[in-house]
LODREN-624893 format. One record per residue: residue in three letters; x, y negated, z negated of N, C-alpha, C in turn. Coordinates in steps of 0.02 Angstrom, whole numbers, always signed. Atoms other than C-alpha are relative to their C-alpha. Layout:
# residues N
     r     n_c1     n_c2     n_c3    ca_c1    ca_c2    ca_c3     c_c1     c_c2     c_c3
   Ala        X        Y        Z        X        Y        Z        X        Y        Z
...
//
This chain:
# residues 238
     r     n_c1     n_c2     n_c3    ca_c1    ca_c2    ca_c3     c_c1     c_c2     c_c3
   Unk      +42      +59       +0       +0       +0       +0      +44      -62       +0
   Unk      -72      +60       +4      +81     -168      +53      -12      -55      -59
   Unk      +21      +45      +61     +101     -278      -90      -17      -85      +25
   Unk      +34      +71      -28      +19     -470      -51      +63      -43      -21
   Unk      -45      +24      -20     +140     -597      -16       +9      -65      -54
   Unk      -16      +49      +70     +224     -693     -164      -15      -85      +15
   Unk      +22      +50       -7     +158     -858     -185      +40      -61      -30
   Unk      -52      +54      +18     +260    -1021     -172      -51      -63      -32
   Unk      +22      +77       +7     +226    -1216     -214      -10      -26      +70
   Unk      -20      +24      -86     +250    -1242       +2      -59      -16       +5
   Unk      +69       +2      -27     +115    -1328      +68      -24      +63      +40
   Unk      +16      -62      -33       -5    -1199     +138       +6      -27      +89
   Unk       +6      +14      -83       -1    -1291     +327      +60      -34       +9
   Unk      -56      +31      -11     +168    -1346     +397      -15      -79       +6
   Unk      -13      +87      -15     +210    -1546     +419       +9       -1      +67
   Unk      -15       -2      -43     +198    -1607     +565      +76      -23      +17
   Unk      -77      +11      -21     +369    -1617     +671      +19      -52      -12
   Unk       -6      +56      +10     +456    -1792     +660      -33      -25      +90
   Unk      +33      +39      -42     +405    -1913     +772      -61      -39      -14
   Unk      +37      +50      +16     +295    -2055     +800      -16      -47      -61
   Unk      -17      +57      +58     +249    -2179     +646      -76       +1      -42
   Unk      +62       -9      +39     +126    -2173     +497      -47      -69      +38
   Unk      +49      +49      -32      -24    -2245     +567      -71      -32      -64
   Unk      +31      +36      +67     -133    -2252     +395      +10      +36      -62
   Unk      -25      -31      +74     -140    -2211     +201      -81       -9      -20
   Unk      +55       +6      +27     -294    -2163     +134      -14      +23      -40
   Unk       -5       +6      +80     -327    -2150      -60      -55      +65      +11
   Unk      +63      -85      +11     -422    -1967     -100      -45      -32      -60
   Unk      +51      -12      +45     -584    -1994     -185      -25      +52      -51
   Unk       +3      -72      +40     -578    -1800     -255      +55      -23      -45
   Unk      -60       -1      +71     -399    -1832     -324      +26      -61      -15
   Unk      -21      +72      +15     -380    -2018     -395      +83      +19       +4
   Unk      -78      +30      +10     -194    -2076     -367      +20      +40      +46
   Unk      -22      -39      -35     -171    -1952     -223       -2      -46      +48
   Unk       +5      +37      -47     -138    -2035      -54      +18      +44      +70
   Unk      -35      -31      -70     -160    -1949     +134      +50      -36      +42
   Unk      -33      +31      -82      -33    -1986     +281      -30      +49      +37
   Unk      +40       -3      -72     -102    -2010     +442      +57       +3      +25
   Unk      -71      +17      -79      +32    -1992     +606      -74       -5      +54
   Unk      +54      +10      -50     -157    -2041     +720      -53      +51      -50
   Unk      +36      -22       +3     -264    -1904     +699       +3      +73      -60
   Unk      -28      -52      +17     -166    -1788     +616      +27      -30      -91
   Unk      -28      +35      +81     -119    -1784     +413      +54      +24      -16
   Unk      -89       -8      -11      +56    -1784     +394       +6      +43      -65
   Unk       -7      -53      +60      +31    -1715     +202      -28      -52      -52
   Unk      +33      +61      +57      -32    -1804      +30      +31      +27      -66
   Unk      -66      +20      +61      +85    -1866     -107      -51      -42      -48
   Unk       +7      +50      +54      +54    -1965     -267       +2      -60       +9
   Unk       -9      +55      -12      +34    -2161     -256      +93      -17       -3
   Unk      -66      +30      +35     +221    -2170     -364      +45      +29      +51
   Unk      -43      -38      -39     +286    -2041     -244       +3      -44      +75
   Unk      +15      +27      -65     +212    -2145      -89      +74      -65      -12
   Unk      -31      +75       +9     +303    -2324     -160      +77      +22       -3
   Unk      -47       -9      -22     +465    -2243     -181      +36      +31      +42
   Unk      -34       -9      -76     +494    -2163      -34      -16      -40      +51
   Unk       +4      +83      -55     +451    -2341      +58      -65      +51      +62
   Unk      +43      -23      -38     +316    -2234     +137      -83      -51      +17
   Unk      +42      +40      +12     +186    -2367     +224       +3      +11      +75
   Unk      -13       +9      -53     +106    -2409     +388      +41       -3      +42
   Unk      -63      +17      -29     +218    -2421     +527      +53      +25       +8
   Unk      -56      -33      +17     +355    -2311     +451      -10      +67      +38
   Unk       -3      -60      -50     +428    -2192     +594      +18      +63      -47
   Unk      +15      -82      +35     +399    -2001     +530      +53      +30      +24
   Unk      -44      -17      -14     +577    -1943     +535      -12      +80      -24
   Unk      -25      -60      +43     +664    -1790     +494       -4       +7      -70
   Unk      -26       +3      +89     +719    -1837     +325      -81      -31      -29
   Unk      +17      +10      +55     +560    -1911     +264      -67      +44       +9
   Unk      +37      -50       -3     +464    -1772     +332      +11      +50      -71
   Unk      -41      -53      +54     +578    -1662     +217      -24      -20      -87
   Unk      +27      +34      +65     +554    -1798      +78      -73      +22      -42
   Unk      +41      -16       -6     +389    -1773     +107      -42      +68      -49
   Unk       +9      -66       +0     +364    -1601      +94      +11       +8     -109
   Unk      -67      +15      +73     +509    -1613      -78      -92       -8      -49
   Unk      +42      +22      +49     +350    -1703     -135      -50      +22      -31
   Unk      +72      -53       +6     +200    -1598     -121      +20      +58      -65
   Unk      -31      -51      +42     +310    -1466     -193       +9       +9      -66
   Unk       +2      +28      +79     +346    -1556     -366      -72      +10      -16
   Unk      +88      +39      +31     +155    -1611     -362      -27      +59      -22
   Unk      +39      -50       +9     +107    -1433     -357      +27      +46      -52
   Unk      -46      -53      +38     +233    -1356     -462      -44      -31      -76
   Unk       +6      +31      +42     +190    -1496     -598      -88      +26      -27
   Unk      +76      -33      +12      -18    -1445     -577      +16      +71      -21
   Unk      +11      -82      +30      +27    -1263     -590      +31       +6      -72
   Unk      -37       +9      +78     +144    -1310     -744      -47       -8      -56
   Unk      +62      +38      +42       +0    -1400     -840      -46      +63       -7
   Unk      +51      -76       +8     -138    -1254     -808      +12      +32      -37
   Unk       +0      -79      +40      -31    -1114     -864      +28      -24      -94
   Unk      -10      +38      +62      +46    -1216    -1023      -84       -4      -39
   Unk      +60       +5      +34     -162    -1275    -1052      -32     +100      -13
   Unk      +37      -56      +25     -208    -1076    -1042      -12      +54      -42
   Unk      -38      -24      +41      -90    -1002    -1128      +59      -39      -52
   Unk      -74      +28       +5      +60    -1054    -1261      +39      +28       +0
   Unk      -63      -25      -54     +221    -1035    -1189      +64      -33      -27
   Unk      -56      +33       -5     +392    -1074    -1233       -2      -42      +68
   Unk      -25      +54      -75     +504    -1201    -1094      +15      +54      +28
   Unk      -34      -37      -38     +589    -1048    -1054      -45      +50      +49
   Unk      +41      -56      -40     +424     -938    -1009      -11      -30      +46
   Unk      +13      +69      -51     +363    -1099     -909      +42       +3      +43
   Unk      -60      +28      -34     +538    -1117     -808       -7      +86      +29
   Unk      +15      -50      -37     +512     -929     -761      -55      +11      +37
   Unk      +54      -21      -55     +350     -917     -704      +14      -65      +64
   Unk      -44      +68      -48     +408    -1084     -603      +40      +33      +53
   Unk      -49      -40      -29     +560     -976     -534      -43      +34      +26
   Unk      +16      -63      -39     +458     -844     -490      -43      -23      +60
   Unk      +56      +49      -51     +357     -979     -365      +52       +3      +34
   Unk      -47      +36      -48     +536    -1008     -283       +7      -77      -28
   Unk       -8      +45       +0     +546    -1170     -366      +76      -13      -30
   Unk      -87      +13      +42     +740    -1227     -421      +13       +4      -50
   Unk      -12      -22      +64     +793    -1189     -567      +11      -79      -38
   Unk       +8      +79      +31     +826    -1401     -613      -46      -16      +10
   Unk      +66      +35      +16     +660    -1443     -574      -40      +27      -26
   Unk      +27      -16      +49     +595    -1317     -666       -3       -7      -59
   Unk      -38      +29      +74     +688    -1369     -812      -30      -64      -23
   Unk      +23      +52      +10     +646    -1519     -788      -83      -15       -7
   Unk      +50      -27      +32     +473    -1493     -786      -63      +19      -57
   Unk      +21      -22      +82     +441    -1385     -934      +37      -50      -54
   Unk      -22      +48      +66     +563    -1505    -1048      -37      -73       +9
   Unk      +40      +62       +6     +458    -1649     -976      -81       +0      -18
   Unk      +79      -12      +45     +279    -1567    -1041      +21       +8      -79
   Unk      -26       -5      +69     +407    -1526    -1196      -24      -47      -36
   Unk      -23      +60      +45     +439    -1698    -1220      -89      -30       -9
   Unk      +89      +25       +5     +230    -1740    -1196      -18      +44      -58
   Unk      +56      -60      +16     +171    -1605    -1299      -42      +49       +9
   Unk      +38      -56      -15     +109    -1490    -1196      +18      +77       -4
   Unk      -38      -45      +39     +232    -1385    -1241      +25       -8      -58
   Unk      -24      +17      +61     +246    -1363    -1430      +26      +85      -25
   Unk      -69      -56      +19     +398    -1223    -1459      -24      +36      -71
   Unk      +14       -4      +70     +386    -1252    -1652      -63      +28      -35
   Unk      +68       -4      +17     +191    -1207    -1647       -5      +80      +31
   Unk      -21      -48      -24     +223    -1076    -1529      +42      +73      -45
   Unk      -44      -30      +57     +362     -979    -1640      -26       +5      -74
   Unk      +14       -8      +61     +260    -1009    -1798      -45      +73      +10
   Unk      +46      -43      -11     +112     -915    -1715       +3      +81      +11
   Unk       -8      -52       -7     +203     -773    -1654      +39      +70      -55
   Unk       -6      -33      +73     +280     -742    -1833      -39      +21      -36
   Unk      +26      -47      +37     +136     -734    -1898      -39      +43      +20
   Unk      +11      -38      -11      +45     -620    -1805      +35      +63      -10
   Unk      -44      -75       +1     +198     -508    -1794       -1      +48      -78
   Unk       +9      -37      +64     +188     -479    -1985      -36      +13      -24
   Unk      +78      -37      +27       +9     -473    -2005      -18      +77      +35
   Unk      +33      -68      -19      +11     -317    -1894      +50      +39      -42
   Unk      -37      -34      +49     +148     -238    -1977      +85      -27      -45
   Unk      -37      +41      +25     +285     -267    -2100      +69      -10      +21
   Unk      -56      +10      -37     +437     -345    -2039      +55      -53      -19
   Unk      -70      +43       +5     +621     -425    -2057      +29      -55      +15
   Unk      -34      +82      -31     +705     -604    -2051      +25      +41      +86
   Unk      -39      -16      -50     +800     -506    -1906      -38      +15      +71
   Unk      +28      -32      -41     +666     -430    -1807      -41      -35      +23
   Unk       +9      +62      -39     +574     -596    -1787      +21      -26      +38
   Unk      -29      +16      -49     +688     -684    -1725      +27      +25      +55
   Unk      -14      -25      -67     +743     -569    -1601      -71      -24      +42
   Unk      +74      +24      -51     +567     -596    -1547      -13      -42      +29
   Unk      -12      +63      -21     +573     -758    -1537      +37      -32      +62
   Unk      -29      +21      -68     +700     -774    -1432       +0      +60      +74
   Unk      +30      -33      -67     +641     -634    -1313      -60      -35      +38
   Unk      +48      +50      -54     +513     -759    -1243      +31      -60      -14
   Unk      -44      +32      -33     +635     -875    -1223       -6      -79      -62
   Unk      -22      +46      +51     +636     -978    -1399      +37      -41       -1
   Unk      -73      +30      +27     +777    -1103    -1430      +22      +36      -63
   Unk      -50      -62      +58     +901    -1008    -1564      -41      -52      -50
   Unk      +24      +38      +66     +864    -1162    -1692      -66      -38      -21
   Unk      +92       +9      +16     +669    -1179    -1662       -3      +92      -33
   Unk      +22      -87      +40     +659     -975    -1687      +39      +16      -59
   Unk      -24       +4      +88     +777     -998    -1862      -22      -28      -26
   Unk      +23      +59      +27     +677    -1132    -1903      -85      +35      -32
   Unk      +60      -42       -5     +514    -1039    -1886      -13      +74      -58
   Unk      -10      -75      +42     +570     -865    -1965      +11      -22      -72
   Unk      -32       +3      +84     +647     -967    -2124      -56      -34      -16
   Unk      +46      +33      +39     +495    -1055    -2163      -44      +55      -11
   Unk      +27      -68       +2     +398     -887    -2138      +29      +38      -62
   Unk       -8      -66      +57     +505     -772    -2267      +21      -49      -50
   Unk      -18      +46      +66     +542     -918    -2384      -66      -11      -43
   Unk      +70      +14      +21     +351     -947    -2414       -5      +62      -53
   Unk      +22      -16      +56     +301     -892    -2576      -16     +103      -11
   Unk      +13      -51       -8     +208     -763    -2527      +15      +38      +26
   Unk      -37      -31      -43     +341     -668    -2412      +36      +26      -72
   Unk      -52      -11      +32     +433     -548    -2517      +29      +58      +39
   Unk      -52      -50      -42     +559     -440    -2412       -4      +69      -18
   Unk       -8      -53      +31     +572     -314    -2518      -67      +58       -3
   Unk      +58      -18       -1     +397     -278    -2540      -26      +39      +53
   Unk      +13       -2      -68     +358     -295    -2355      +27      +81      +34
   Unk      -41      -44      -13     +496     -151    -2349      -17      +51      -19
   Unk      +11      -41      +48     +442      -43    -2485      -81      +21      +45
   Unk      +68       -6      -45     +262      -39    -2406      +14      +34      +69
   Unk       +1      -51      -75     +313      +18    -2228      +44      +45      -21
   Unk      -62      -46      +19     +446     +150    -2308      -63      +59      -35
   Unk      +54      -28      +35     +285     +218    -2395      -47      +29      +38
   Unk      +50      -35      -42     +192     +224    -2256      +12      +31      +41
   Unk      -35      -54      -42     +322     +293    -2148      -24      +92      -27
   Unk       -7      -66      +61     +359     +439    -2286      -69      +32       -1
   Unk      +78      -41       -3     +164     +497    -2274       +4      +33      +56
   Unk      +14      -36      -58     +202     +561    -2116      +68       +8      +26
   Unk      -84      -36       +0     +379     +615    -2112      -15      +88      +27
   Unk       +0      -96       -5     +390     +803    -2023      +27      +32      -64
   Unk      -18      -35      +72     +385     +916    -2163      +70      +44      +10
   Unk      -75      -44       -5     +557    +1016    -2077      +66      -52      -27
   Unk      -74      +31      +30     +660     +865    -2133       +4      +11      -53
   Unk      -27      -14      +84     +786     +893    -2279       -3      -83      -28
   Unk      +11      +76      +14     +788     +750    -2399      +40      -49      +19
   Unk      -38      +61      -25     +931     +681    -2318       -1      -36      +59
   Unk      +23      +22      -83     +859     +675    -2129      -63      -27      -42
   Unk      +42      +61      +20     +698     +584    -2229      +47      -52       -1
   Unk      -31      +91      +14     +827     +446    -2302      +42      -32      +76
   Unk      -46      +12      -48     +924     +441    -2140      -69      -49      +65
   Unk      +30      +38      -37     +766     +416    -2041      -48      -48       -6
   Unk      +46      +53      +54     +664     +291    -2171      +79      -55      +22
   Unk      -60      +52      -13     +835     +186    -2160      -14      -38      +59
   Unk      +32      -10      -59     +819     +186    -1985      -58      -46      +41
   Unk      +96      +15      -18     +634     +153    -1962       -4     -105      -55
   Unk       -2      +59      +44     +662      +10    -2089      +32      -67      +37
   Unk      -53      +50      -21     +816      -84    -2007      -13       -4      +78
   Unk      +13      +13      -73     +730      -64    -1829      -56      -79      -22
   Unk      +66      +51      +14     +582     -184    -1916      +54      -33      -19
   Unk      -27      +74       +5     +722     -314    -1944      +35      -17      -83
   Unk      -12       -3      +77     +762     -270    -2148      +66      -28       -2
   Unk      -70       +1       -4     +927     -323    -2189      +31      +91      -58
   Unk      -23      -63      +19    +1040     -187    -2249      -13      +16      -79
   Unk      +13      -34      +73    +1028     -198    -2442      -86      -11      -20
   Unk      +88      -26       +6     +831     -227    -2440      -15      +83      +41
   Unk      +27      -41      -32     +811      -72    -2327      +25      +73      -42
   Unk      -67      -52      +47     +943      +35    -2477      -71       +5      -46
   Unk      +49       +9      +49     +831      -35    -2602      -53      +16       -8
   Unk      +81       -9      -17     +652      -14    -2526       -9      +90       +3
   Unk       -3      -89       +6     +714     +165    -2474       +6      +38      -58
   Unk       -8      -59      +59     +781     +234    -2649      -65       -8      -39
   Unk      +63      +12      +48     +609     +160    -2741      -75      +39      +46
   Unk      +42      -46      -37     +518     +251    -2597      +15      +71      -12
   Unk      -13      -59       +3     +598     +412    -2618       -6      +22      -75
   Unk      +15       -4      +83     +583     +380    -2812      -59      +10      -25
   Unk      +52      -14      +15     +409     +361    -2816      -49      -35      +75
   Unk      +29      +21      -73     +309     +384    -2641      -42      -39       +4
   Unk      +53       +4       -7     +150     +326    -2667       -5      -45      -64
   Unk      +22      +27      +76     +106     +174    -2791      -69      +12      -22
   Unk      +72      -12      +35      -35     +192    -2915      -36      -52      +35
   Unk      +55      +71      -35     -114      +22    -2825      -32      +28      +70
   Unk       +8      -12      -69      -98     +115    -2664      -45      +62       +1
   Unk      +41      -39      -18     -178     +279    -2691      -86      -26       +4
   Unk      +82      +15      -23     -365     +286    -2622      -29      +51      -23
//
């Protein structure tokens, strides 16, 4: 089955060739601040007012090569910048998820950048809000490690010192206790441990199972010997 054909920012209808000279400019009623070029009969393409004024684009002005190209340059931003906005409003997204799905349009890797750090700098991208959210979900489903956050974090494309920023306000809060968090999944592992392990393939693979969820090494010592000490707390049986 042929797969459908990856989708750019390119206008969908070519520009016309160079030649001849913008003949009018006419303001879109659908998209305020949009402006068509005319070459006669024909619409050369439609840019932004700010985009029109600095490329000296006006009556009169012969439809070269280069500001065909310009042209084009322009649409390309305009559309990258609409598709930027959408997926930012539908979803939240790091800069870095933003600057990929961007890439994956074919768009440059500096104007993608540019871009996403310029919805950054608006607010439409909020990192810090982003990174809080995905901490805490991650530990409301199960219990988990300063370590194993932040990896998370920066697997959708975090900044290092928004996703440290995020994780330390998370296990510093009151109600975060590491140990606990540890002791609890070591408990609930251990309920379902194959009964052929000896007790030392249990501690080997409770360790393990612990320090994949992000534990640091002497919480995961600790959580394990008070698990193997006493499996099951009196609070916990049902």
């Amino acid at each position: 089955m042929a797969r459908g054909k990856r989708k750019t920012f390119a206008p969908r209808t070519p520009l016309p060739p160079a030649g001849g000279v913008i003949t009018a400019l006419a303001k879109s009623v659908a998209v305020p601040g949009m402006v068509s070029i005319r070459l006669g009969r024909k619409t050369a393409g439609r840019i932004d007012e700010s985009s029109c004024r600095k490329l000296g684009i006006d009556i009169g002005v012969a439809w070269t090569d280069d500001l065909r190209s310009r042209v084009e340059r322009a649409m390309i931003l305009a559309a990258a910048r609409s598709f930027a906005l959408n997926s930012a409003a539908y979803r939240p997204m790091s800069r870095q998820m933003l600057v990929t799905k961007l890439r994956q349009r074919e768009l440059d890797q500096a104007s993608a950048r540019e871009i996403a750090d310029d919805l950054a700098r608006r607010g439409v991208i909020d990192e810090a809000a982003f990174a809080e959210q995905i901490v805490d979900s991650t530990m409301r489903r199960k219990p988990a490690g300063a370590r194993l956050l932040e990896a998370k974090l920066r697997s959708r494309g975090i900044d290092g010192k928004v996703a440290r920023s995020a994780v330390t306000k998370a296990t510093s809060d009151p109600s975060y206790d590491a140990l606990a968090e540890a002791l609890k999944l070591a408990r609930r592992k251990l309920r379902v441990m194959p009964r052929k392990l000896d007790a030392i393939g249990i501690k080997r693979r409770l360790y393990a199972q612990l320090a994949r969820r992000g534990f640091d090494p002497d919480i995961c010592a600790k959580a394990l010997a008070k698990a193997v000490a006493q499996p099951i707390a009196d609070d916990e049986c049902e």
